[in-house]
C-alpha positions as CSV (number, residue, x, y, z in Angstrom):
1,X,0.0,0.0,0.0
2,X,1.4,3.2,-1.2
3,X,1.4,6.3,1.8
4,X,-1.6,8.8,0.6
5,X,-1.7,12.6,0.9
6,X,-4.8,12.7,3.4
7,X,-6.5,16.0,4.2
8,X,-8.8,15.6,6.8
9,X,-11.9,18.7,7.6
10,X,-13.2,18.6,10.5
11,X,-16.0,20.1,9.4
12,X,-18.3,21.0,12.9
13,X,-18.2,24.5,13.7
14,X,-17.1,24.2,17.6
15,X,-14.1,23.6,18.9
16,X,-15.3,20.4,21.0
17,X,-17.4,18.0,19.0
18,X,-17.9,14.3,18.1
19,X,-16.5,15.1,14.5
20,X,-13.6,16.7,16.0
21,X,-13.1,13.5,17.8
22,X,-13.4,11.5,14.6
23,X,-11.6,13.8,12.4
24,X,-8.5,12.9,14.9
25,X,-8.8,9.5,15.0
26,X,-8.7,9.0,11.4
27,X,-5.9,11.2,11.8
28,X,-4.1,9.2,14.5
29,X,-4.5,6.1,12.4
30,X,-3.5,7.0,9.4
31,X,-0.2,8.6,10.3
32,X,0.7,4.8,12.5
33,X,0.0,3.4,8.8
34,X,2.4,5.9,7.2
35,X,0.4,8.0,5.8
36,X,0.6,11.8,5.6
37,X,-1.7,14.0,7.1
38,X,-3.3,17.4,7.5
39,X,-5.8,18.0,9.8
40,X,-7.6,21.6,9.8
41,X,-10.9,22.4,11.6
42,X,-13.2,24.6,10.3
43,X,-13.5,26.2,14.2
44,X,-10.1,27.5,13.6
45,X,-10.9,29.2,10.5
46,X,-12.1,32.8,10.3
47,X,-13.4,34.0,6.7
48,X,-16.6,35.9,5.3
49,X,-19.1,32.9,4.8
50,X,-21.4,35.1,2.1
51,X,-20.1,34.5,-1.1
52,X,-22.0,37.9,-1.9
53,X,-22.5,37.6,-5.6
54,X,-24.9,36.0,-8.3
55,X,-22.1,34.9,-10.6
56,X,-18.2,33.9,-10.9
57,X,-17.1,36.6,-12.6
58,X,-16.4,39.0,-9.9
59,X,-16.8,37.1,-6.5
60,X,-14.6,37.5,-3.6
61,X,-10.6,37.0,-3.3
62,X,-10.4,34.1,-0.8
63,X,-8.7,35.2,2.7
64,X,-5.5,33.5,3.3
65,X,-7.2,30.9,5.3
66,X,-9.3,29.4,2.6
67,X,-6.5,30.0,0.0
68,X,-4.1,27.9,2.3
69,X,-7.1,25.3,3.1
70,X,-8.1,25.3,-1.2
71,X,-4.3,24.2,-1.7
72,X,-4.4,21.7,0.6
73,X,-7.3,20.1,-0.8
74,X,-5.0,20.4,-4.6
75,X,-2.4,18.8,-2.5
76,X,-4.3,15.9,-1.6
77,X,-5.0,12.4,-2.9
78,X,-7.8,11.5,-0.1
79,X,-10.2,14.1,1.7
80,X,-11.7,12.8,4.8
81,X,-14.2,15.4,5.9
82,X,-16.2,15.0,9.3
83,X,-19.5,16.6,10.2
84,X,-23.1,16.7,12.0
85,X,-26.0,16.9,9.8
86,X,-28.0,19.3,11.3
87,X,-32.1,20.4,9.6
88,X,-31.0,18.2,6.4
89,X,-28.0,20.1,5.6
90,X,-24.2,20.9,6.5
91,X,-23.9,23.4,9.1
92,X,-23.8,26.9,7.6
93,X,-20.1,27.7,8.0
94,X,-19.2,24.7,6.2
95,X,-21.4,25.6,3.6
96,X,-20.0,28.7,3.5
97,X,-16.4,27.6,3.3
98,X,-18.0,25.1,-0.1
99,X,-19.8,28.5,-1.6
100,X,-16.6,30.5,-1.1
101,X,-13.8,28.2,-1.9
102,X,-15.0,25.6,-4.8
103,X,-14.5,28.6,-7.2
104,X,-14.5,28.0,-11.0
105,X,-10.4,28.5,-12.4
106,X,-9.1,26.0,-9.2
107,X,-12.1,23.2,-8.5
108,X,-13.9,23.0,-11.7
109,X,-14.0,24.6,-15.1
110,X,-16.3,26.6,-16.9
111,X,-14.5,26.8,-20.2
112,X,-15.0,23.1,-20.9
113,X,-18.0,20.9,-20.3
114,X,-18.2,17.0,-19.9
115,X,-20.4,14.9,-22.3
116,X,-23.3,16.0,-20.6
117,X,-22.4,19.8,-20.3
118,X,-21.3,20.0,-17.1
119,X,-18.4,22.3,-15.9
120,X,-15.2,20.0,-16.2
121,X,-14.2,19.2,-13.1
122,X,-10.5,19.9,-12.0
123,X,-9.9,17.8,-8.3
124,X,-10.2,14.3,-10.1
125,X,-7.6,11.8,-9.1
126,X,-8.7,12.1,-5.5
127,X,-11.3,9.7,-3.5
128,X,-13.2,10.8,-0.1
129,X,-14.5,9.8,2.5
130,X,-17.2,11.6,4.7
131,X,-18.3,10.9,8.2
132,X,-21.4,12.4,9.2
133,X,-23.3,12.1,12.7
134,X,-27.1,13.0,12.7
135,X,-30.1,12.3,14.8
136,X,-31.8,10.9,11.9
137,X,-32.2,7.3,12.1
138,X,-30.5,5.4,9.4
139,X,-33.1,3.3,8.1
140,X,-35.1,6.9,8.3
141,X,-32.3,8.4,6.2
142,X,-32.4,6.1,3.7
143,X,-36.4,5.0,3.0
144,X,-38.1,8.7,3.5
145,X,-34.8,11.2,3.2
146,X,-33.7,9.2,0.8
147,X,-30.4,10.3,1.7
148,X,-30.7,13.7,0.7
149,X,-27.8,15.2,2.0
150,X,-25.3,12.1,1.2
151,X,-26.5,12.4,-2.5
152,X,-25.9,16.3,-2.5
153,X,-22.2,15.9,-1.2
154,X,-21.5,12.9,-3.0
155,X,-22.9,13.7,-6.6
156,X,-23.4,18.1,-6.1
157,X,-20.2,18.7,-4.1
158,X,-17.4,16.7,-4.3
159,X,-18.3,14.9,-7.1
160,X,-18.7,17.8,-9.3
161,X,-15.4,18.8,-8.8
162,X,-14.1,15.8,-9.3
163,X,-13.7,13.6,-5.5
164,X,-14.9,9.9,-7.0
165,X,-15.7,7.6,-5.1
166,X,-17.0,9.2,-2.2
167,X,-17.6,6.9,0.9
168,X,-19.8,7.9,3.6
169,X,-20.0,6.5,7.2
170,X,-23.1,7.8,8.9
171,X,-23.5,7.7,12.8
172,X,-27.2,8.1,14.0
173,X,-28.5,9.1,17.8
174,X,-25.0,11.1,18.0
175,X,-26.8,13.7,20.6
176,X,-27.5,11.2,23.4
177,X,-25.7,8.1,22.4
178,X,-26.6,4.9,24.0
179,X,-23.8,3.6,26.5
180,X,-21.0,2.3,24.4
181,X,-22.0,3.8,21.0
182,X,-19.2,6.2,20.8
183,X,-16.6,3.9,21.5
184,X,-17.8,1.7,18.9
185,X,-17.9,4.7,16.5
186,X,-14.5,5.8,17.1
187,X,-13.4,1.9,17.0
188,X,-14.7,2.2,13.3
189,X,-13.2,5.4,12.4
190,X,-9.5,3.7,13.4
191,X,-10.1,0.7,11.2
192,X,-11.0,3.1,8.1
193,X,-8.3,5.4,8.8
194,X,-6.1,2.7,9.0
195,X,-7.1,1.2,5.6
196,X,-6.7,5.2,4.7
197,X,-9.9,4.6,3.4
C-alpha cells in the first residue's frame, strides 16, 4: 500500500465535537500506517461565509485561510471530511467555506464541459471519505430522506469537482448516544483510517 496525501476537515463548527473526535482518529491512524496527514478544523478558520455575488465573474478573493485550506485540498490524494448533519443540511459555515472556496479557475472549469455539459471538473484523481453524525435514524435516512444530504455531497459537491468515489460513514443518535456507541464509532473510524480509506 502506497502512503496517501490525506486531508482531513473537521467540518463542525465548535471547537469540541464528536466530529472533531473523529476527524482525529482517522488522523491518528492513518499517520501509524504511514500516511501523511493534514488535519484543519473549520472552528479555527475565520473567513466571510457570504459569497455575496450571483455569478463567478467577480466574487470574492479568498482570505489567506481558505487559500491555504483550497491548496491543501489540490495537495491531496484523499479528503476525509467529518460533520453533524443538522435540519437536512451541512452546518452553515461549512457551507460557506464550499460557496466560497469551490470557485471556477481552481475546483472546476467553466470553459470546458463534460459529455453532458457540465463544468469539467478539476480535483479528479482524488477519493473521499465523509463521516457524518445526525439524529436521523439510518433506516429513516435512507427509506423517506432518501439520503438527501449524502447524495448532495456525493454527486453536487465533491463529485462535481471531481472527488470519486465518495464513501460515507453515517452515525445516527449522536446527541444522546446509548452507553458504548461512541466507543464503537470511534473503533470504526481507526479501522477506516487505518485502511486510509
Amino acid at each position: 500500500m502506497h502512503a496517501k496525501k490525506i486531508l482531513i476537515l473537521d467540518g463542525h463548527p465548535a471547537e469540541s465535537s464528536l466530529s472533531r473526535t473523529f476527524a482525529k482518529t482517522y488522523g491518528d491512524a492513518a499517520r501509524q500506517n504511514g500516511h501523511d496527514v493534514r488535519l484543519i478544523h473549520l472552528s479555527d478558520l475565520q473567513f466571510d461565509l457570504d459569497f455575496g455575488q450571483g455569478n463567478y465573474h467577480e466574487f470574492k478573493p479568498l482570505e489567506p485561510e481558505l487559500e491555504k485550506l483550497l491548496q491543501n485540498f489540490e495537495w491531496s490524494d484523499h479528503l476525509v471530511m467529518t460533520a453533524p448533519m443538522w435540519w437536512g443540511g451541512l452546518p452553515a459555515k461549512l457551507k460557506g467555506l464550499i460557496d466560497r472556496m469551490f470557485i471556477p479557475g481552481r475546483t472546476f472549469d467553466t470553459r470546458n464541459t463534460t459529455k453532458l455539459g457540465f463544468p469539467a471538473p478539476m480535483l479528479t484523481g482524488r477519493t473521499a471519505r465523509v463521516i457524518l453524525t445526525s439524529d436521523t435514524p439510518g433506516w429513516f435516512m435512507r427509506l423517506i430522506y432518501r439520503q438527501a444530504l449524502i447524495r448532495q455531497v456525493r454527486d453536487q459537491i465533491l463529485g462535481f469537482v471531481g472527488f470519486k468515489p465518495t464513501r460515507f460513514t453515517y452515525f445516527a443518535g449522536a446527541s444522546e448516544p446509548k452507553p458504548g456507541s461512541v466507543d464503537r464509532w470511534i473503533s470504526k473510524v481507526a479501522r477506516i483510517g487505518a485502511e486510509a480509506i
